[in-house]
Backbone as a printed PyTorch tensor [residue, N CA C, xyz], in Angstrom:
tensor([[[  0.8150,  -1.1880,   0.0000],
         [  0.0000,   0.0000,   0.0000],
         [  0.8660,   1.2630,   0.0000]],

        [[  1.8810,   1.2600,   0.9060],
         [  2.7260,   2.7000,   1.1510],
         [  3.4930,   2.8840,  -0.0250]],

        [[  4.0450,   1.7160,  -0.9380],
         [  4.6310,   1.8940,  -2.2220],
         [  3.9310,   2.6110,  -2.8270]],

        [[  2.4720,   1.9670,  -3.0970],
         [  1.5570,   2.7000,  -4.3360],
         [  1.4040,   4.1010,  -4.1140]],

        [[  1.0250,   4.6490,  -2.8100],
         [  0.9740,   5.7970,  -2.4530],
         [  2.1990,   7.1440,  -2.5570]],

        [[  3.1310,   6.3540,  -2.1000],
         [  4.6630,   7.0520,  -2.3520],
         [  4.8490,   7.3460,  -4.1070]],

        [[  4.5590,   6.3650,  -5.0420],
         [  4.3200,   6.3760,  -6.3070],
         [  3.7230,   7.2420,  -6.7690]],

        [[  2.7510,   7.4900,  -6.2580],
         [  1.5760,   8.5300,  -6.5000],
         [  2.0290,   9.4860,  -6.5860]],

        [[  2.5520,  10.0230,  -5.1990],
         [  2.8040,  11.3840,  -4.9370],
         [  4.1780,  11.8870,  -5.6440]],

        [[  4.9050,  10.6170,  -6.2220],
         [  5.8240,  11.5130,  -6.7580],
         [  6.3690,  11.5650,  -8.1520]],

        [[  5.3340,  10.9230,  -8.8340],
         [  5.3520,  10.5910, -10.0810],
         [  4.1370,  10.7480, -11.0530]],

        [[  3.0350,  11.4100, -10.1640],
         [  2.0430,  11.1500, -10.8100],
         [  1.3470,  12.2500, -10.2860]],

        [[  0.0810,  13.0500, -11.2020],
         [ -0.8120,  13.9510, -10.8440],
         [ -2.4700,  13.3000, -11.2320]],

        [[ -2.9830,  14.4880, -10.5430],
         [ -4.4390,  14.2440, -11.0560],
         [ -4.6820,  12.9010, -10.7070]],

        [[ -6.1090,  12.4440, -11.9420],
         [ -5.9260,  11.0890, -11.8440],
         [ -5.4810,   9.7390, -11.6670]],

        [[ -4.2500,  10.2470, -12.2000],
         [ -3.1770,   9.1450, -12.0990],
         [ -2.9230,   8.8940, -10.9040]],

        [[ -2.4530,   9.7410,  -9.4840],
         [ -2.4620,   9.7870,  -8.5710],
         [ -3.9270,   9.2550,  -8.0000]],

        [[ -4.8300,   9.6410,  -8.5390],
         [ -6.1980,   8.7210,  -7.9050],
         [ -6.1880,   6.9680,  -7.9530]],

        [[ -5.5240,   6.6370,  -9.3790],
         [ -5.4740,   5.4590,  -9.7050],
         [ -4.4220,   4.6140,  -8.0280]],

        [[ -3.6860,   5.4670,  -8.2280],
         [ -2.3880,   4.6530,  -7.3690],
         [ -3.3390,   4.5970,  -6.2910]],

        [[ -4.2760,   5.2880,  -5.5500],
         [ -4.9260,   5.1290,  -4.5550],
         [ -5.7020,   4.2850,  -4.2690]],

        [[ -6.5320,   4.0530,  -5.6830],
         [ -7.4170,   2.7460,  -5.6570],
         [ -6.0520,   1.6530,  -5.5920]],

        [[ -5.3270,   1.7300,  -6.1200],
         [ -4.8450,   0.5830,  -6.3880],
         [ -4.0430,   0.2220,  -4.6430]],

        [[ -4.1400,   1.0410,  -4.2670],
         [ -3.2390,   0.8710,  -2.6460],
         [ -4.6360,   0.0810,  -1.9710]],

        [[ -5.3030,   0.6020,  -2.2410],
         [ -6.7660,   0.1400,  -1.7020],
         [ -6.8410,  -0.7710,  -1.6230]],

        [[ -6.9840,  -1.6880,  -3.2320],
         [ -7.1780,  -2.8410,  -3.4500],
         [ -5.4030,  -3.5630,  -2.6100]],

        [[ -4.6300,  -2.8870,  -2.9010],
         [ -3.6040,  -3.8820,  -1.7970],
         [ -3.7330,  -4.3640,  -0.3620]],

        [[ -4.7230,  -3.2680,   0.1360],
         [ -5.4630,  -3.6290,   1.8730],
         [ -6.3590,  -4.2930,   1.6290]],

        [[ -7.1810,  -4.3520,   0.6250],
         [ -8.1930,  -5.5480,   0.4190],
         [ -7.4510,  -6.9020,   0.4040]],

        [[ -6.3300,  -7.0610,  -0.5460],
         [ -5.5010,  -8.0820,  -0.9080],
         [ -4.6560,  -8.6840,   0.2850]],

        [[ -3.9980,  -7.5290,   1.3780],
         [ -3.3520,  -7.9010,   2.7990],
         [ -4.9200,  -8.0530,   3.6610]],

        [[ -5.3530,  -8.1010,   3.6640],
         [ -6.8770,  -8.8170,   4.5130],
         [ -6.6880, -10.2990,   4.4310]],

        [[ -6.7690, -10.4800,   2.9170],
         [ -7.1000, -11.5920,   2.9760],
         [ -6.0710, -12.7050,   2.7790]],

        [[ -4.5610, -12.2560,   2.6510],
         [ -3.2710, -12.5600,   3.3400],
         [ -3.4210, -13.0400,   5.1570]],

        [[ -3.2800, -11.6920,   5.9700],
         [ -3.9860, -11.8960,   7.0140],
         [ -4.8010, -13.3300,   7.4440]],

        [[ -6.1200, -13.4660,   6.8910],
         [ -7.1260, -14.9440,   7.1840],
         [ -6.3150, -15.4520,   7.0520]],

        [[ -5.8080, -15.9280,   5.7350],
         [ -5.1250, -17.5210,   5.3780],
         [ -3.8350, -17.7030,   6.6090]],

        [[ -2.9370, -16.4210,   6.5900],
         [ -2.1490, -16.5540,   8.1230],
         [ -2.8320, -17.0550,   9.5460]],

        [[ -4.1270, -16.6810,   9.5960],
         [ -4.7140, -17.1200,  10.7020],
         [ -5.2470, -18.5970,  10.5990]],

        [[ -5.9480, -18.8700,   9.7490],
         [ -6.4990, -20.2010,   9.2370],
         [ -5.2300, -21.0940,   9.4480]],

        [[ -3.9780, -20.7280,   9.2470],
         [ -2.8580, -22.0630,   9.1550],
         [ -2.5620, -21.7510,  10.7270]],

        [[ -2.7470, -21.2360,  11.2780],
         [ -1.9360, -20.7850,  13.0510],
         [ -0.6290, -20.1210,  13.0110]],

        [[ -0.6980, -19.1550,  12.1460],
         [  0.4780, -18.0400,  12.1770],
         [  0.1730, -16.7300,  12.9940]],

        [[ -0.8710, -16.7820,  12.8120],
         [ -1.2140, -15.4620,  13.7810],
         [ -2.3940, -16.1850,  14.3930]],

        [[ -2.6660, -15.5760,  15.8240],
         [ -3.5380, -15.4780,  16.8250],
         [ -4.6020, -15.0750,  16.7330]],

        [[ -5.6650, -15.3260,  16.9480],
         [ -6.7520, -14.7110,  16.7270],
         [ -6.6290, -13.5390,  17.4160]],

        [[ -6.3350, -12.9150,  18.4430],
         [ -5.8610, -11.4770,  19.1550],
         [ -5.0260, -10.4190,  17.9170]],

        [[ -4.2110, -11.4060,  17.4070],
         [ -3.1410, -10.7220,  16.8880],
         [ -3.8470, -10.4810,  15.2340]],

        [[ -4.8000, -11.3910,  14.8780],
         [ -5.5070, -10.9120,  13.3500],
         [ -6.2240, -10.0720,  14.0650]],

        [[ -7.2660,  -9.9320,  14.7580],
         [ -8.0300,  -8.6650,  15.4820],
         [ -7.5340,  -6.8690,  15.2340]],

        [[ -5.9000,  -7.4940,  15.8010],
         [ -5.2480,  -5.7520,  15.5560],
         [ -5.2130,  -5.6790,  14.5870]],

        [[ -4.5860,  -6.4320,  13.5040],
         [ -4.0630,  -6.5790,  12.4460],
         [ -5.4080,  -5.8070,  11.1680]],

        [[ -6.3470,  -6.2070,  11.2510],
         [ -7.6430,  -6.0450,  10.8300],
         [ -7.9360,  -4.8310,  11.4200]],

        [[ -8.1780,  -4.7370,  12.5020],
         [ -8.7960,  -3.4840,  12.8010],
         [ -7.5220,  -2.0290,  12.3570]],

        [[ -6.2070,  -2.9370,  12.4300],
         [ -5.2240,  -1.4980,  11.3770],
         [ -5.9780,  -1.2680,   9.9170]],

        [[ -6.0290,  -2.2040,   9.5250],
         [ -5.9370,  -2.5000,   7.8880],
         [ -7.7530,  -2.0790,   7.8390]],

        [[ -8.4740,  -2.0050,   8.5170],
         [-10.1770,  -1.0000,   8.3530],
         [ -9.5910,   0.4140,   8.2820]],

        [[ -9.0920,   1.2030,   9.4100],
         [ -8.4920,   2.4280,   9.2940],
         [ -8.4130,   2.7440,   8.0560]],

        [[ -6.7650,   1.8070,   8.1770],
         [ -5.9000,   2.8580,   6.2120],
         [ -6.8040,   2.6680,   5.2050]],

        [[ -8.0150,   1.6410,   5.1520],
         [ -8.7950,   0.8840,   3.8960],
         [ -9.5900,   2.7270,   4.0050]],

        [[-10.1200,   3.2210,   5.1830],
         [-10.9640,   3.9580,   5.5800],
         [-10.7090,   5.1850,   5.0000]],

        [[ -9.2900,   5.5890,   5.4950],
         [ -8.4540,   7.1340,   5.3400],
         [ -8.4530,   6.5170,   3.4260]],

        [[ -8.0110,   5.7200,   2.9160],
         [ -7.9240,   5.9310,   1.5390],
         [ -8.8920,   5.9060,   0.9940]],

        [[-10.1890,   5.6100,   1.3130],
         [-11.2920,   5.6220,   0.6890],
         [-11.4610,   7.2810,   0.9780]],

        [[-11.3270,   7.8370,   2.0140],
         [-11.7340,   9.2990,   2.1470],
         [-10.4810,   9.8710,   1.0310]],

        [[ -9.4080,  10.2520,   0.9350],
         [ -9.0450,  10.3200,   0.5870],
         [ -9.3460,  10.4870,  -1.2480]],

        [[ -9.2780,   9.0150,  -1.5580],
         [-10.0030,   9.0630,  -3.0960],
         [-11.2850,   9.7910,  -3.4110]],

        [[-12.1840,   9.8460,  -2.2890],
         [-13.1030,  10.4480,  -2.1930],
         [-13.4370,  11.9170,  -2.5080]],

        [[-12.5760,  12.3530,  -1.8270],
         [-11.9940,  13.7720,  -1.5460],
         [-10.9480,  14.4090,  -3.3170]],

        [[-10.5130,  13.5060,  -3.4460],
         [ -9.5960,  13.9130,  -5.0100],
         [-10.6230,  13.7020,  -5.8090]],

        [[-11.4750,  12.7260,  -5.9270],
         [-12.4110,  12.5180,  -7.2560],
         [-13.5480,  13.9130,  -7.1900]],

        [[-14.0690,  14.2490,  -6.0990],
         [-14.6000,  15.9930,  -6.1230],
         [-13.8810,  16.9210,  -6.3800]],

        [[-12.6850,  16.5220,  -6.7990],
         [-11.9090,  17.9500,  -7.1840],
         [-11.7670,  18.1280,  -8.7410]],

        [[-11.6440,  16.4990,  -9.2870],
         [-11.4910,  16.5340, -10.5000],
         [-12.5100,  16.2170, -11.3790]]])
């Protein structure tokens, strides 16, 4: 996610920069469900997917506002 975003901001305007956002997006969608399968085999704790998840709602959250916020501008 922090790649796509870093990408964004320094290589890219406008839209393009919107794109990298969805696309960071879809990488917290994609580390979610990384996450389960870690839990499903007993790599992580059910405590420890809890935080893990409740991080990864946040940033899913702030980038949805975010995209949100750029697509009314353009």
């Amino acid at each position: 996610m922090p790649a796509n975003i870093v990408e964004g901001v320094n290589s890219h305007k406008g839209k393009n920069y919107l794109s990298h956002l969805e696309i960071a997006r879809g990488s917290a969608a994609e580390s979610l469900y990384w996450m389960i399968v870690l839990k499903e085999i007993g790599d992580l704790s059910e405590k420890e997917f809890r935080e893990l998840e409740s991080y990864n709602v946040e940033v899913s959250k702030m980038l949805s506002r975010m995209i949100s916020t750029l697509s009314t501008r353009h």
